[in-house]
C-alpha positions as CSV (number, residue, x, y, z in Angstrom):
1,X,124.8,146.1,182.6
2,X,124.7,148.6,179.5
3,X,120.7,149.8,179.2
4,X,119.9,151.6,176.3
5,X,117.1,154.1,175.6
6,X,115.0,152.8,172.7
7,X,112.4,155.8,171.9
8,X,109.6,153.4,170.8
9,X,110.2,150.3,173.5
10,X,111.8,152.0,177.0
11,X,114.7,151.1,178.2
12,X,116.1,147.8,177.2
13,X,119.3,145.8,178.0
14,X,122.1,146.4,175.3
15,X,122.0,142.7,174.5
16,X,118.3,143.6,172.2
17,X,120.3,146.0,170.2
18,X,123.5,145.9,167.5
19,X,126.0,148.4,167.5
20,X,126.0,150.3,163.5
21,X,128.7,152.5,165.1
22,X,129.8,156.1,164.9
23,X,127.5,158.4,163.2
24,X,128.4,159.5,160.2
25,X,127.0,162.5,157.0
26,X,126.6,160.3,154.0
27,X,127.8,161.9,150.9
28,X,125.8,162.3,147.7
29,X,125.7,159.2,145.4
30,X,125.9,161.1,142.6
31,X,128.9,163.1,143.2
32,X,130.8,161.8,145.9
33,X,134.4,160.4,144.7
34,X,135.3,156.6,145.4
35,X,137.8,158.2,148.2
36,X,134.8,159.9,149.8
37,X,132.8,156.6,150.1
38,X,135.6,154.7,151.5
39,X,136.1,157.0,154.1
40,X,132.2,157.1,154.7
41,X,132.2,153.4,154.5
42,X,135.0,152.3,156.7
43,X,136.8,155.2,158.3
44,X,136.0,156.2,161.7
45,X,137.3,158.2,164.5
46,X,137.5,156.1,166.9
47,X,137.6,159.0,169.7
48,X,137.7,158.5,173.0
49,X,134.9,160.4,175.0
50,X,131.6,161.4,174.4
51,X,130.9,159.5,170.2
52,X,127.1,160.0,168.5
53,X,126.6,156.0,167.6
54,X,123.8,154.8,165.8
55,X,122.2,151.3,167.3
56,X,119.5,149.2,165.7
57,X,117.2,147.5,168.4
58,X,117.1,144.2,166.3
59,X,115.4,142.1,169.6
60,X,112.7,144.5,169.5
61,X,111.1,147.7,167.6
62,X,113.7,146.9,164.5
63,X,114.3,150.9,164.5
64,X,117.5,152.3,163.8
65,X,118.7,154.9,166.9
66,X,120.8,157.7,167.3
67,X,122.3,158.5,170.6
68,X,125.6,159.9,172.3
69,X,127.3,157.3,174.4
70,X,130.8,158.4,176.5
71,X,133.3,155.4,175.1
72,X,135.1,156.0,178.4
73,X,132.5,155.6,181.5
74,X,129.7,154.1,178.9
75,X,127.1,157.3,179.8
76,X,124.1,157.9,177.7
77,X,123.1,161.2,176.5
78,X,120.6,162.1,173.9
79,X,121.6,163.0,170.5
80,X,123.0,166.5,170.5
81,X,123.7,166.8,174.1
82,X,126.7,169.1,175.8
């Protein structure tokens, strides 16, 4: 079993939560380029290893979260972590 670390609610199963995906800078409405905003909208890495995800805990808090996951071995770290 996957358990998350929700900031607001503890630790919860991963079941209570949906999966946004990788963590990405959003460009600037105003000047970004309709190339930039595809590749901000449905390009992704796709690495394998240690990936900052965002999660939304829709089952409880309804907060958005940021947190580093290894895609391999499924380890949690928080944001910003070595």
């Amino acid at each position: 079993m996957l358990e998350l670390p929700c900031p607001w609610c503890g630790p919860r199963n991963v079941a209570e939560f949906r999966h946004v995906g990788e963590a990405t800078a959003r460009p600037d409405p105003a000047t970004a380029s309709p190339e930039e905003w595809r590749g901000y909208l449905y390009l992704r890495r796709n690495a394998r290893g240690w990936t900052e995800e965002t999660w939304y805990h829709s089952a409880g808090c309804r907060r958005f979260l940021r947190l580093t996951r290894d895609t391999v071995s499924n380890r949690i770290q928080p944001p910003g972590a070595p």
